[in-house]
N, C-alpha and C positions, 0 to 999 in steps of 0.2 A: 156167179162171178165172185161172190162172197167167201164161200169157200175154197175157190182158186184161190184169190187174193190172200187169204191165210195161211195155206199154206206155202205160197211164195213167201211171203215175207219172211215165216219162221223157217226154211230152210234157207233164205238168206242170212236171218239171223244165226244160224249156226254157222254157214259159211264163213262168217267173217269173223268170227270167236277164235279164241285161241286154241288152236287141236290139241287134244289129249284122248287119251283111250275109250274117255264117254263119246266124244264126236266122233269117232272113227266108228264105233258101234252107232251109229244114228244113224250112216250113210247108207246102209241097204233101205230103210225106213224112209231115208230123203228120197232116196230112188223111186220106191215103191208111189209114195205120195203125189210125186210130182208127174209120174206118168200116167195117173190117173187123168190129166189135162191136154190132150197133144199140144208137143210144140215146149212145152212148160220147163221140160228138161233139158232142153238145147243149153242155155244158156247154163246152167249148173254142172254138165257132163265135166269140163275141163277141171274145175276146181274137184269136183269128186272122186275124178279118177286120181289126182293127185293127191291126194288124202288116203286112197287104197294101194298105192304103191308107192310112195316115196316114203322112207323111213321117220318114224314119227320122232324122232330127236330132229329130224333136218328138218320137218317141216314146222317144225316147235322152234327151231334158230331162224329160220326163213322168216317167219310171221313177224315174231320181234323183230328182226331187221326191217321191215317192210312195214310194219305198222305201229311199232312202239316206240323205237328208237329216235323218230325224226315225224317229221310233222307234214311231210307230202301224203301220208295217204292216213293220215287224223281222219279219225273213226267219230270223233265229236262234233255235233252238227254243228252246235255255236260258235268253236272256233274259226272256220269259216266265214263265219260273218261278223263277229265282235272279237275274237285275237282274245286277249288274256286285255282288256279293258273293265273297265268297274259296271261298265253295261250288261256285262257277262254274267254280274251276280244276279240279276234281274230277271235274265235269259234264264239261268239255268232254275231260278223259283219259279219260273213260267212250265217248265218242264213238273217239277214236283203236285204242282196244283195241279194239271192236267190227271196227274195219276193218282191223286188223293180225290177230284171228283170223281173218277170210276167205282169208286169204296172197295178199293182192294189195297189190300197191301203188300206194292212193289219194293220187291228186297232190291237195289240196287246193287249191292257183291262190292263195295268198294269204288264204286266205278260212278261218276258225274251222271246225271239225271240225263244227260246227250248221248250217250253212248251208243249210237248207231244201231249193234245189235240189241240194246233195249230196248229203245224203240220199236223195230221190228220184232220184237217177242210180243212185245206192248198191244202192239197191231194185230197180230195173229191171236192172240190169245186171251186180250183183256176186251178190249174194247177198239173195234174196227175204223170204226168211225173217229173218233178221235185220236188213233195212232197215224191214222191215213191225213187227218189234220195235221199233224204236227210233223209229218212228211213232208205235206203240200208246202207249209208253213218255211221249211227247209230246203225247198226243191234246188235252190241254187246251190245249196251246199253238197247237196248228193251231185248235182251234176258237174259240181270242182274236182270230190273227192271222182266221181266215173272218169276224167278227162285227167287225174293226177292216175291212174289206174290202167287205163289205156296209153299214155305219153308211156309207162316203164313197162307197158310189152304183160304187163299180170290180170290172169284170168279171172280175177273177182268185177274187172270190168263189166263184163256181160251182165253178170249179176246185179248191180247198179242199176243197168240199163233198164235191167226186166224189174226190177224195183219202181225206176222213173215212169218206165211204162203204162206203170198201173194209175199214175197220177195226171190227173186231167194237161191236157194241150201237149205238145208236140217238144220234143228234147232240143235244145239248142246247139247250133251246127257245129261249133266251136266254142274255146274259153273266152272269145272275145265279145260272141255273144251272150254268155250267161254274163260276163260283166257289164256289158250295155241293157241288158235286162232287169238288171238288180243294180244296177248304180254303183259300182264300185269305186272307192276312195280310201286312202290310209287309213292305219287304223290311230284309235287318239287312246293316250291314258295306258299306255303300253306297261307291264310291271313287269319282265322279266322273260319274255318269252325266247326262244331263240330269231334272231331274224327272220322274217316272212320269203317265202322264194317271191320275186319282183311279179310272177308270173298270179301268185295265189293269195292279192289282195282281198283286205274284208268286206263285206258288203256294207252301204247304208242304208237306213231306214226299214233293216228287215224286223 
């Protein structure tokens, strides 16, 4: 199962990176990997095949639209739960020390210590167990961004899904119950962010 689990995760984590010619070359490899699991690749077909045929400038405009530009399908676990609040800076050294316990050193690339597909690289490749921590740790945030994924009709849904899957108890039915699961309430100490959609309030006490 360990080995499944790594390899899901790091082919999630590229799915959800921004496409360029190195990713486009990784996708026979994703293929290959994941059918080594029946079933494993279900969830991954839609986004891969779209990555082999849809022109890689459009899928290069599509992504930014879709995950840079606006904050419904925020790739950053913490945002989710703490917004751009001064808890956040707490959050995100919570992330660093995780990965300076492993005694590796994680290049970030510019990118927050949350970064979703860090994480999932993190998990696949560094250390299992405490990437799959700080998954669990997160579960409500995967399961906003899965439920912000699914509401616009975009095939990295699945992916999510099969990500959540791997993390203990059962997916919640709807956004209403990940909110009632995890306590939702505004968020406090706001510096700047753009407005919250009403629907993808922060969590408390995560």
């Amino acid at each position: 199962m360990s080995r499944r689990d790594r390899v899901l995760y790091l082919a999630a984590a590229w799915c959800l990176s921004y496409p360029d010619e190195d990713l486009l070359a990784k996708v026979p490899l994703m293929r290959a990997a994941l059918a080594e699991f029946p079933g494993a690749g279900a969830d991954f077909d839609d986004v891969l095949d779209a990555l082999e045929t849809t022109p890689l400038m459009e899928s290069q405009a599509g992504y930014v639209r879709e995950f840079d530009l606006g904050k419904r399908h925020a790739l950053h676990l913490s945002y989710w739960t703490d917004g751009d609040t001064r808890r956040r800076g707490e959050v995100l050294g919570s992330f660093k020390a995780a990965y300076r316990q492993s005694d590796v050193l994680v290049d970030t690339q510019g990118e927050l210590p949350d970064y979703l597909p860090m994480v999932l690289e993190y998990a696949a490749r560094v250390d299992l167990a405490a990437g799959r921590g700080l998954l669990g740790r997160y579960r409500a945030s995967l399961e906003m961004l899965r439920f912000g994924l699914l509401r616009d009709g975009l095939p990295h849904a699945r992916i999510l899904q099969a990500v959540c899957a791997t993390l203990p108890g059962k997916s919640p039915a709807d956004e209403q119950a990940v909110m009632r699961m995890a306590g939702y309430g505004p968020p406090t100490e706001a510096v700047g962010l753009d407005p919250y959609d009403p629907r993808l309030l922060p969590v408390k006490g995560v």
